[in-house]
GUKEVEX-897796 format. One record per residue (C-alpha): x, y, z; residue in one letter. Coordinates in nm, 4 decimals. Each point is the difference from the previous one (the first is absolute). Layout:
// GUKEVEX-897796
@X:X&Y:Y&Z:Z&rest:a;
...
END
This chain:
// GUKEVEX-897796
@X:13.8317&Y:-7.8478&Z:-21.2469&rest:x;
@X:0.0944&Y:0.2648&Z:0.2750&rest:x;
@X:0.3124&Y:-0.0608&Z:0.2042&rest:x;
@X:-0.0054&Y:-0.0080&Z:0.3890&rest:x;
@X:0.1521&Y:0.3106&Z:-0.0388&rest:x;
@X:-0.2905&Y:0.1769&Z:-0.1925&rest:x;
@X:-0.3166&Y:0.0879&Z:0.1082&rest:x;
@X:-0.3339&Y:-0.1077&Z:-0.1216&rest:x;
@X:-0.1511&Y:0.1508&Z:-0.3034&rest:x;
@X:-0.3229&Y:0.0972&Z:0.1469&rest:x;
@X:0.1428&Y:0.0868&Z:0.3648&rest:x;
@X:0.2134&Y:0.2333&Z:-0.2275&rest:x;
@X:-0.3706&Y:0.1431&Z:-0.1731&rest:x;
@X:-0.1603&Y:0.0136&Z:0.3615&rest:x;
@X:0.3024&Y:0.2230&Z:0.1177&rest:x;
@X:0.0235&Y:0.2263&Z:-0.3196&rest:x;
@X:-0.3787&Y:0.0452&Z:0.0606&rest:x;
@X:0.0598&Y:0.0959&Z:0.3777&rest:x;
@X:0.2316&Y:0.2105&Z:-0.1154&rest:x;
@X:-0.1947&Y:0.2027&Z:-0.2687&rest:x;
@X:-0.3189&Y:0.0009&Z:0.2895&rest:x;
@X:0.2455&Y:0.1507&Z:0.2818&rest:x;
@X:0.1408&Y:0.2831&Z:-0.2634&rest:x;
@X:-0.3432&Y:0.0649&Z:-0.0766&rest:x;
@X:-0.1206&Y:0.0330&Z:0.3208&rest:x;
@X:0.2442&Y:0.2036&Z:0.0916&rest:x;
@X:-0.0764&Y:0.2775&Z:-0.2468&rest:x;
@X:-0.3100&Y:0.0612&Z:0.0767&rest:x;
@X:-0.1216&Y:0.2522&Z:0.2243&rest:x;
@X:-0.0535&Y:-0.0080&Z:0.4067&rest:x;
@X:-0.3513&Y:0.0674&Z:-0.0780&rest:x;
@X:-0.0405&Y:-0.3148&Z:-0.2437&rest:x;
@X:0.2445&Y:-0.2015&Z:0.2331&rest:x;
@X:-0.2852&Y:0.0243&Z:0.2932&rest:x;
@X:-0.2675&Y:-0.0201&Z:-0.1811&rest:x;
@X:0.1315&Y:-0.3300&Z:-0.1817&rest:x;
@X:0.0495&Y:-0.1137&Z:0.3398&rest:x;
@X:-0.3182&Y:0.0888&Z:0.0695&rest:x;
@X:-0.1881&Y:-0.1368&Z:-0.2172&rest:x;
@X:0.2243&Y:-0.3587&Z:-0.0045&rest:x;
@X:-0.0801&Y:0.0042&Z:0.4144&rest:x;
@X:-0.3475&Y:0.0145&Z:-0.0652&rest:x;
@X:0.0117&Y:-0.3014&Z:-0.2485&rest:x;
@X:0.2011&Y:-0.2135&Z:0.2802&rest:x;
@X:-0.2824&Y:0.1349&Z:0.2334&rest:x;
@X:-0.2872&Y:-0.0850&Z:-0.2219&rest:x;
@X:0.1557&Y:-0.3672&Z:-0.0895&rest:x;
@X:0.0306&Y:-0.0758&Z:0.3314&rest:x;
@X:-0.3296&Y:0.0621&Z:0.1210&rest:x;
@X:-0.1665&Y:-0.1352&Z:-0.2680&rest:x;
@X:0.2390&Y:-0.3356&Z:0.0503&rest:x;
@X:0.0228&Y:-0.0431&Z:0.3526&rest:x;
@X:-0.2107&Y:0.2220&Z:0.2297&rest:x;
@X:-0.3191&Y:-0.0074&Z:-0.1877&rest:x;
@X:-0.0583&Y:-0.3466&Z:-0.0014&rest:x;
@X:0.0666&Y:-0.0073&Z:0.3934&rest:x;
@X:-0.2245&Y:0.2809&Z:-0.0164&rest:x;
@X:-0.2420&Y:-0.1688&Z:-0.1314&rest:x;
@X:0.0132&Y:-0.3502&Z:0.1969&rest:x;
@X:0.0119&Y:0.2011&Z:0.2891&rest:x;
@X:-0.3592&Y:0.1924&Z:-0.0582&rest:x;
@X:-0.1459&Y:-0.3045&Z:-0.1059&rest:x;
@X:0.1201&Y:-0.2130&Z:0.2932&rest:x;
@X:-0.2915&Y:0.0752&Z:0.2552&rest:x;
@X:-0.2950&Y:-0.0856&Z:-0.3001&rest:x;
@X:0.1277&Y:-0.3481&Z:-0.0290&rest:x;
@X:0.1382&Y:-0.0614&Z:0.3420&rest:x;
@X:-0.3725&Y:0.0909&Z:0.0458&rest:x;
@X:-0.1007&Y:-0.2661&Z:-0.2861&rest:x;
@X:0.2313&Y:-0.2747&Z:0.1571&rest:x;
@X:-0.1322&Y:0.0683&Z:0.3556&rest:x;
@X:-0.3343&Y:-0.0492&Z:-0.1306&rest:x;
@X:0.0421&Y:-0.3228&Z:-0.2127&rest:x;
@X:0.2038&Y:-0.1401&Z:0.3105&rest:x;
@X:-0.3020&Y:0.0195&Z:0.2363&rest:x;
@X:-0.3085&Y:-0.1349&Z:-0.2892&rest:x;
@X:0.2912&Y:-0.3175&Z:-0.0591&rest:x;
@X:0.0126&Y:-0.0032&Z:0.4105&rest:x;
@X:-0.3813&Y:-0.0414&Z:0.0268&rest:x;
@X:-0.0191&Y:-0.2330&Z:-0.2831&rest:x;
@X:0.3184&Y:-0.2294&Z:0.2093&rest:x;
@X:-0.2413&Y:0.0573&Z:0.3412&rest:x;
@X:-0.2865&Y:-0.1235&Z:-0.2102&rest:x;
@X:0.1698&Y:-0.3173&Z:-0.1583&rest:x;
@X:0.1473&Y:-0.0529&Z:0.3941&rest:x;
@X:-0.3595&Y:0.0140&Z:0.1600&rest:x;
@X:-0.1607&Y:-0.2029&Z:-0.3250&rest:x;
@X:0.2704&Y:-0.2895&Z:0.0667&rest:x;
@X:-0.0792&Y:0.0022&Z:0.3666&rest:x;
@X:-0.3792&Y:-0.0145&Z:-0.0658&rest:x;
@X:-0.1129&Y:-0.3349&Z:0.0919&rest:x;
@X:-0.0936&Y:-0.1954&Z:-0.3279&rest:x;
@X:-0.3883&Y:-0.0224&Z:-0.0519&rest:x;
@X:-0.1367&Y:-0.3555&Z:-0.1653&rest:x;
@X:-0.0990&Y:-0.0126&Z:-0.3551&rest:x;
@X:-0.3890&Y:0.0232&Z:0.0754&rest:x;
@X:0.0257&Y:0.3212&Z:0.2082&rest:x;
@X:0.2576&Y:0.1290&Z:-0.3089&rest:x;
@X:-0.3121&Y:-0.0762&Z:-0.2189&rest:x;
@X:-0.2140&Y:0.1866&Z:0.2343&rest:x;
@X:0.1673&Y:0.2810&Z:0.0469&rest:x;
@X:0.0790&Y:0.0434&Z:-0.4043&rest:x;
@X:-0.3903&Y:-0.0834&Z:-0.0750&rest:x;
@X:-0.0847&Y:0.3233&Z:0.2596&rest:x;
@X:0.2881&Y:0.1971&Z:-0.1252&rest:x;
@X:-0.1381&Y:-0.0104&Z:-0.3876&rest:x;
@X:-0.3489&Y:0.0235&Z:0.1367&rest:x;
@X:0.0855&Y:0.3158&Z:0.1315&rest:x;
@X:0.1849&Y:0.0661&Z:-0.3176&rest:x;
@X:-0.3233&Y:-0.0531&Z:-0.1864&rest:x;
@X:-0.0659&Y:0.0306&Z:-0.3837&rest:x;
@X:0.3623&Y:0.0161&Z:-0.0939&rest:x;
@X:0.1199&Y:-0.3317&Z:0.1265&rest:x;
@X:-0.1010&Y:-0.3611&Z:-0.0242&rest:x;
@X:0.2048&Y:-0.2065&Z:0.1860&rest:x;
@X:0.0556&Y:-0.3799&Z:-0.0777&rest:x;
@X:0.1434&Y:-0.1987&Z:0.2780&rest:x;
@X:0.2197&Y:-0.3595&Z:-0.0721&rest:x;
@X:0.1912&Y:-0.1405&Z:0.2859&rest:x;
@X:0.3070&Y:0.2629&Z:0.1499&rest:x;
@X:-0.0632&Y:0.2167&Z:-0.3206&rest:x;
@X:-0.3133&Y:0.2172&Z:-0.1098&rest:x;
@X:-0.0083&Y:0.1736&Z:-0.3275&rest:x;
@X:-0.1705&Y:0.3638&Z:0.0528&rest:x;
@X:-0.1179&Y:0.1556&Z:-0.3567&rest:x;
@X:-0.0455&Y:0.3701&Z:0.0064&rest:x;
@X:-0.2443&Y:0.1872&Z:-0.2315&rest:x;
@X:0.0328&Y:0.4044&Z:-0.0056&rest:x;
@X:0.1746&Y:-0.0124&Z:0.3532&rest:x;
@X:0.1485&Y:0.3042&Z:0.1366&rest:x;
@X:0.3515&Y:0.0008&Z:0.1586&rest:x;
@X:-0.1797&Y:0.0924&Z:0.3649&rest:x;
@X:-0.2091&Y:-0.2427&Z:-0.0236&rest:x;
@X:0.2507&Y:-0.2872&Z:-0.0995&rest:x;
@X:0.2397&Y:0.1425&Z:0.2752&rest:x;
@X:-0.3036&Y:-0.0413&Z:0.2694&rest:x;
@X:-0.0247&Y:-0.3615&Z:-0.1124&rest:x;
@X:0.3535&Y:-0.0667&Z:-0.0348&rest:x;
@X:0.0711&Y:0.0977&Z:0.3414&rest:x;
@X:-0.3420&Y:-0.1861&Z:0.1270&rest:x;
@X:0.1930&Y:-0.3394&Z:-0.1412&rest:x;
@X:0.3081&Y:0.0534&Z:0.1358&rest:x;
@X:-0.1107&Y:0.0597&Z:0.3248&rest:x;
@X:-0.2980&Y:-0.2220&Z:0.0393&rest:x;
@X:0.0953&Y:-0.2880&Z:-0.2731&rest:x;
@X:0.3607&Y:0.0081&Z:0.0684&rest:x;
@X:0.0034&Y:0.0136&Z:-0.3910&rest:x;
@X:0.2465&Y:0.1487&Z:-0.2460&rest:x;
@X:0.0379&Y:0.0595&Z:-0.3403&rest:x;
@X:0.1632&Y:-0.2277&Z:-0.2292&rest:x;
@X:-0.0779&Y:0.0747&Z:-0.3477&rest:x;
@X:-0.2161&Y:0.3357&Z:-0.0395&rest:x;
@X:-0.0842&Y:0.1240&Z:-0.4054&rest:x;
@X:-0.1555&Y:0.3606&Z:-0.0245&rest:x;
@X:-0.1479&Y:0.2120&Z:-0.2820&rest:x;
@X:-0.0762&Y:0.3616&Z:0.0490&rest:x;
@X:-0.3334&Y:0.0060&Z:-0.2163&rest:x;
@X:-0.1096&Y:0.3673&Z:0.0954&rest:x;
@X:0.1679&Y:0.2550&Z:0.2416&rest:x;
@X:0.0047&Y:-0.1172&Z:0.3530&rest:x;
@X:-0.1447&Y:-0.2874&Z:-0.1098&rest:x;
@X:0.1377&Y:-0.3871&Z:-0.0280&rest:x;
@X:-0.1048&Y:-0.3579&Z:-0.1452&rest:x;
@X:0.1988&Y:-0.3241&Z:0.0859&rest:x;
@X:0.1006&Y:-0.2685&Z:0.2259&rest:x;
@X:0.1767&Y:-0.0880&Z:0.3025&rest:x;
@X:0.1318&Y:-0.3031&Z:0.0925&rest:x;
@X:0.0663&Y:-0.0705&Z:0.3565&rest:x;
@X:0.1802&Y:-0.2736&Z:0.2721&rest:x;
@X:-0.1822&Y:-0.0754&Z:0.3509&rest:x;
@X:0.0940&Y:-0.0101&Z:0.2928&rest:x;
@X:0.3422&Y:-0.0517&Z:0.1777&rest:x;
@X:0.1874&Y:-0.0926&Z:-0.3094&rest:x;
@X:0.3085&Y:0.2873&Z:-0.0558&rest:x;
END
């Protein structure tokens, strides 16, 4: 055990080995002096970029491309809010015009879709739809039925082309 007196062993070793590093740097040259300074000043130089400028660097060229991104998802989720707004202020249509306006809706949907209407839900099967097409229709019952999706199950069978089922509520039910 060391007295209070006495240093610590290895701040002893750390000032020995300051020591022996000042001697040695003081025999060298003028010439190896600078260019050991040199060299060490371009290591602080490099770590520092590479740890704290580059990354600011980078955020900062990449800032406008998602600012960009941001601004763009902001206004789709705005027109989407305006949508839901108007769609809750639309006055509620009864369940036979719902019907109607789903039966014309799949009509003009065609082949695809057979639609099966029971009550304030209709069950729409799809056959080898395409995502247009279902998007047409989709938007046809939401505005004309009132209607909305509850449960939907979708298989891609080819490319661009679906088979399922929709299932979805009437009229003013939210």
């Amino acid at each position: 055990m060391t007295s209070a007196k006495e240093p610590h062993p290895s701040l002893v070793a750390a000032r020995t080995a300051l020591r022996e590093l000042q001697s040695r740097w003081a025999a060298l040259s003028l010439r190896d002096r600078r260019g050991l300074t040199l060299a060490a000043a371009l290591l602080v130089g490099l770590g520092g970029w590479s740890l704290a400028i580059a990354p600011a660097w980078r955020s900062l060229n990449s800032a406008p491309a998602q600012i960009a991104k941001l601004e763009t998802q902001q206004q789709q989720m705005q027109l989407l809010a305006n949508e839901a707004a108007a769609l809750r202020a639309a006055s509620p249509v009864s369940t036979e015009q719902a019907h109607a306006a789903l039966t014309a809706a799949t009509a003009r949907l065609g082949a695809p879709g057979k639609l099966s209407l029971q009550g304030d839900r209709a069950l729409l099967a799809l056959k080898a739809v395409n995502p247009t097409q279902l998007g047409a229709w989709l938007a046809e019952a939401r505005a004309g039925a009132r209607a909305r999706v509850v449960e939907a199950s979708m298989t891609q069978t080819s490319p661009g082309l679906y088979d399922g089922s929709l299932t979805l509520a009437l009229g003013a039910g939210r």
